[in-house]
C-alpha positions, 0 to 999 in steps of 0.5 A: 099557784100554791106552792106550800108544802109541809115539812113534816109528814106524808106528802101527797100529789095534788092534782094541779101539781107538776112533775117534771117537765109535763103536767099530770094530766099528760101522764093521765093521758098517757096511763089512758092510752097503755090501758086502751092498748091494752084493752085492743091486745088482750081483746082481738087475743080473747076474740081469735083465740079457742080455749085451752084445756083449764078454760074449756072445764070452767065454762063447762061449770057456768053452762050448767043449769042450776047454780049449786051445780056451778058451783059444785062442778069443780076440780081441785086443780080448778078451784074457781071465786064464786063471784067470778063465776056468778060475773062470768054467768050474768054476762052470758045469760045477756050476751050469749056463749060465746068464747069471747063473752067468757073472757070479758070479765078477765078482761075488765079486771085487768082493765081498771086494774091499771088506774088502781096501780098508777093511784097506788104507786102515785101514793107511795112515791109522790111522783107521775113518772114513776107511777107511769113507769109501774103501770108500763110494766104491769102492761108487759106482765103475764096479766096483760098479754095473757091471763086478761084474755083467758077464763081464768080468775088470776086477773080478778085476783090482781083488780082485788089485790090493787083494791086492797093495796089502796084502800089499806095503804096508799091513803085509803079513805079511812087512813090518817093520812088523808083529809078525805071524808070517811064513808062507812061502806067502803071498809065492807065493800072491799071486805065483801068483794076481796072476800069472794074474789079470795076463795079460791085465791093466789095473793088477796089471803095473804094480804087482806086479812093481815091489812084489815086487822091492822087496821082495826087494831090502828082505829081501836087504840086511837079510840075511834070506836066507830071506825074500829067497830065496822073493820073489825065486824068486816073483819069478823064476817071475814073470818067467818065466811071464809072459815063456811067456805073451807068445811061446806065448799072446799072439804067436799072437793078435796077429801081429807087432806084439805088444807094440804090440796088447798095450799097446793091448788090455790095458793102459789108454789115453787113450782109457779114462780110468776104467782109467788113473785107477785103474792110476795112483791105485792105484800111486802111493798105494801106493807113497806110503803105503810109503815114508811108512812107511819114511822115517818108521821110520828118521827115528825 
């Protein structure tokens, strides 16, 4: 077994790698089984359970004939991602109305967000348990035993935050501190489903346009035009859409003062400590765990 490590510089799990006392493929096997208990609580809960008063108003807007009047047939209260309402209708249309088909996109979200969480706690701290030990936790939150079950977008917010999270800063495949190959269509298809996830988000705003520009900016001073050149069309197309979606969606549902209802609605408030927690953790871990891994390479 190679045993080599570098002195200097991020350091990485390999897959043959041992941590502890256990080898990491007891740990995957161990994330597979939180994640498949998670799956059987939040989906007998999402099976028994009738919808509440949010839920019953957005399943309202996907039985509504036409897709313009889905997407119209809005509260500023209830500010929904298109995406996750174009998800919702698909399913519907193929496998009927009922409560449960509803819930089966909150609940896929939660779902494959749990390896995105082990994969990016693996990243930032080279080790299995912790790692495990994160995804332990996320089992415990309100994304788990709650919102994963509900005809609410908060878990495709959490699935769109971990995408960002990995590919921005946890050795994403464009990242100098990987030796992966780099594929032109990740930076877009992330740009493109964080981007729909995040109209009408609670932690992605704050997280992705920030990680995109600065990794546009890392690409363009180290003269690797082509790699600057599409983040920085995806982060232009961002911007843009976002900007379409702010005059033509959100202005003719919450009047005049839109930026103050869409800062109120959509974003967290004081007045929502469990979505402020996260949007904040979220953020600064992630920057934290990127920069750690920057100043360290060039200390190097």
């Amino acid at each position: 077994m190679n045993t080599f490590q570098p002195r200097n510089g991020p350091r990485f799990v390999s897959e043959s790698e041992s941590t502890g006392s256990a080898r990491p493929l007891y740990y995957y096997l161990y994330l597979v089984a939180i994640t498949l208990t998670v799956a059987a609580h939040l989906g007998w809960k999402a099976y028994i359970e009738s919808f509440w008063h949010d839920e019953a108003w957005v399943a309202e807007s996907i039985l509504l004939p036409d897709v313009s009047g889905m997407l119209g047939f809005t509260d500023p209260t209830q500010i929904t991602p298109p995406l996750y309402l174009f998800a919702v209708r698909g399913l519907v249309a193929l496998f009927g109305d009922s409560e449960f088909v509803f819930r089966l996109v909150s609940l896929f979200c939660v779902i494959f967000a749990f390896p995105l969480c082990y994969r990016f706690l693996l990243q930032a701290f080279q080790d299995h348990r912790i790692a495990l030990a994160g995804v332990a936790c996320l089992a415990l939150s309100h994304f788990a035993t709650r919102y994963g079950a509900e005809l609410k977008p908060y878990s495709a917010e959490l699935l769109s935050a971990f995408l960002t999270l990995n590919a921005f800063f946890a050795g994403g495949p464009w990242s100098r501190d990987t030796k992966s190959q780099y594929h032109w269509w990740i930076p877009i298809a992330i740009a493109a489903f964080s981007l729909l996830v995040m109209s009408g988000a609670y932690t992605s705003a704050l997280l992705f346009f920030p990680a995109l520009g600065l990794r546009t900016l890392e690409e363009l001073s180290g003269r690797r035009w082509r790699r600057g050149l599409l983040l920085g069309i995806g982060l232009l197309l961002a911007l843009v859409v976002s900007a379409l979606f702010f005059v033509f969606y959100l202005q003719p549902r919450t009047g005049g003062a839109m930026m103050q209802n869409y800062w109120n609605h959509a974003f967290p408030s004081l007045s929502r400590p469990r979505e402020l927690g996260l949007s904040v953790s979220l953020n600064l871990f992630g920057l934290f765990q990127y920069y750690f891994f920057q100043v360290k390479a060039l200390a190097a």
